[in-house]
Steps between C-alpha positions, in 0.01 A plus 500: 500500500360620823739383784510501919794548626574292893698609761747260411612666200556849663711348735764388206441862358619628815735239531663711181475177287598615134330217383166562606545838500549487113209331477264646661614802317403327199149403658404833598593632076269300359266346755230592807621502782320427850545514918294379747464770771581195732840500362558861518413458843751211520796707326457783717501345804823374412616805396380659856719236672789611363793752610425702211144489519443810332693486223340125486163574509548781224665270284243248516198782453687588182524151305126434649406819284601342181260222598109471453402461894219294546316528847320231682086508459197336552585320194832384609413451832212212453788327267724524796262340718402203215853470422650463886137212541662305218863508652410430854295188341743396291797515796670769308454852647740741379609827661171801531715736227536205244124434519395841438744536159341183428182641514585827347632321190190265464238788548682719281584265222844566522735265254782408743613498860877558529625431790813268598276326743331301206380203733284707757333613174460186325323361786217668346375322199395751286835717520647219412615643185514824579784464758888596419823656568661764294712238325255266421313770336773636308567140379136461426442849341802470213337154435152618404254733389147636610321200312688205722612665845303303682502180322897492514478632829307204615749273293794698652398482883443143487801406362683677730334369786529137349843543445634735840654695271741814589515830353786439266312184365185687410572490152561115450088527443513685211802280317 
């Protein structure tokens, strides 16, 4: 499974979260891996704000080198621009950096979107599907295989959404 990873996620990783920690260890074993240069550029900026900036910023440039980087293009950038028209139409624009890992998902056929911000992405019809956090992920991952991912993950999303559901009450679709 190819994967994007949002700012949102790093965040919790710095945040020391075992929890997502674990799992994106997991992730990175035995799936691809992906970063928008927009949210290195996001992370490090952070990172520069801080009172240990340098330490920071060389913390952050080592977990982005596990990571595929993927840099905005031509490509990415007309997606950008069709993607913000639809949003601004619709009444739902979304922040510049979400927009262009929307993009870089769509135009790179990535699989999934995680991110903790699942409702700026979902905005967007045809990530949908695609969008996540680490937990919902893991929940969906033990639940299926390459042949139904994305048909449970449709089934899975829905319900959740449907039903407001919490973390801890992820598995009550599966029972």
């Amino acid at each position: 499974m190819r994967i994007i990873i949002d700012t949102s996620v790093f965040v919790y990783i710095d945040r020391k979260d075992q929890k997502i920690i674990e799992i994106m260890k997991e992730l990175h074993k035995h799936h691809e891996l992906y970063i928008s240069t927009i949210t290195i550029s996001e992370i490090l900026t952070g990172s520069n704000l801080r009172r240990d900036a340098k330490k920071s910023v060389e913390k952050a440039k080592k977990l982005f080198n596990q990571i595929k980087w993927i840099s905005l293009d031509s490509q990415i950038a007309e997606k950008v621009g069709e993607l913000n028209a639809y949003l601004i139409s619709q009444g739902k624009k979304i922040e510049l950096p979400d927009v262009i890992i929307s993009a870089t998902c769509l135009v790179n056929n990535l699989d999934v979107i995680l991110t903790f911000n699942n409702k700026h992405f979902r905005n967007i019809p045809s990530l949908k599907n695609k969008v996540m956090n680490p937990l919902q992920l893991k929940i969906i991952m033990k639940y299926s295989n390459s042949e139904n991912f994305h048909d449970i993950t449709k089934k899975f999303l829905k319900f959740i959404d449907e039903n407001d559901l919490e973390v801890d009450e992820y598995e009550k679709f599966f029972s």
